[in-house]
C-alpha positions in Angstrom: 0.0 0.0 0.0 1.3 3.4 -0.7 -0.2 6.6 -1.8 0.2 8.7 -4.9 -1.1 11.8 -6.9 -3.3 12.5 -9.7 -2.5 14.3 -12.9 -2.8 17.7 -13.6 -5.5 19.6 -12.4 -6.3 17.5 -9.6 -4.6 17.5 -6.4 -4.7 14.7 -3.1 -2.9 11.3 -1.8 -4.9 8.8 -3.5 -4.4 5.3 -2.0 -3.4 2.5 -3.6 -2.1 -1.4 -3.5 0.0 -3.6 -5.8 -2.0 -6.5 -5.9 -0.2 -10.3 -6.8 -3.1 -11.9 -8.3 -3.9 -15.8 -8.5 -1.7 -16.1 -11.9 1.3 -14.6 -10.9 0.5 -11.0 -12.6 1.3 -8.0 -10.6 -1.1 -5.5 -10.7 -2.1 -1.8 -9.0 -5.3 -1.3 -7.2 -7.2 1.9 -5.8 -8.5 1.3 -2.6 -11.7 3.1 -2.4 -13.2 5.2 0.5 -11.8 6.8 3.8 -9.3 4.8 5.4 -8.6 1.2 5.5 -7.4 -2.2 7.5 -5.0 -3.3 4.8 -1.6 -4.5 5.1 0.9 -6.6 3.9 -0.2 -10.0 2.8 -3.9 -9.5 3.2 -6.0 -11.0 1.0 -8.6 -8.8 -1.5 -11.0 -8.9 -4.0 -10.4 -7.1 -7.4 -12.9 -5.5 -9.7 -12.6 -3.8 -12.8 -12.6 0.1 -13.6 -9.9 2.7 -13.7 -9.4 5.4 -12.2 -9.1 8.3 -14.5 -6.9 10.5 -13.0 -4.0 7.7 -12.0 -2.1 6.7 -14.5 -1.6 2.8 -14.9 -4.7 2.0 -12.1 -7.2 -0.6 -13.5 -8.5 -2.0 -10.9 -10.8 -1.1 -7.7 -10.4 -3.1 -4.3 -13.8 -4.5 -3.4 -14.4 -3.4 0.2 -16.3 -4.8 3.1 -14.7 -8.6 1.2 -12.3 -10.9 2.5 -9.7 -9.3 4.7 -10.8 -5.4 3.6 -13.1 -4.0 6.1 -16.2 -1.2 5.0 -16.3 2.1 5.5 -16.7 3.0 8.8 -19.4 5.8 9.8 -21.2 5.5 6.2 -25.0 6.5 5.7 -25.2 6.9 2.5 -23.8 4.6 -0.8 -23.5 1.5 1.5 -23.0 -1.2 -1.0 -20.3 0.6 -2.9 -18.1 0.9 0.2 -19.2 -2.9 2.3 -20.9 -1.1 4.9 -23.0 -3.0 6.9 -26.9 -1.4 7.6 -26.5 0.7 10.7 -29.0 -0.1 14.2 -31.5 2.2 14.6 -30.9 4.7 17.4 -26.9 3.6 17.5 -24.3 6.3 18.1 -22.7 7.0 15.3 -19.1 6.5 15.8 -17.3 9.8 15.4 -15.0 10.6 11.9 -11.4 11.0 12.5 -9.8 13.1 11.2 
């Protein structure tokens, strides 16, 4: 995992994960959302779909899959981001920042 920037105009640390997939192949993955669990040697699902501001990215992790956790504290776009349905009346856990 490591972070990089987009081309011209656009400006932030974009994270991001070379991926050794089941046949060997090296690839580089965006890991969607705000913050994540990942680390070495964990294990992720890959989907399709660049990302048009990063050169050479491909791919998109799959969150809330295998050893990626969701998106913690989301209300809205659950699915895209593997967050699970919140309780009704539950705190909200506060954002870091």
């Amino acid at each position: 995992m490591y972070t990089t920037t987009p081309k011209k105009p656009n400006s932030a640390m974009r994270k991001v994960a070379k991926v050794r997939l089941t046949n060997k192949q090296e690839i580089i993955a965006y890991i969607p959302g705000e913050g994540h669990n990942l680390q070495e040697h964990s294990i992720v699902l890959v989907r399709g779909g660049r990302v048009k501001d990063l050169p050479g990215v491909r791919y998109h992790i799959v969150r809330g899959s295998l050893d990626t956790a969701g998106v913690e504290g989301r209300k809205q776009q659950r699915s895209k981001y593997g967050t699970k349905r919140p309780k009704p009346g539950a705190a909200v856990p506060a954002k870091k920042k």
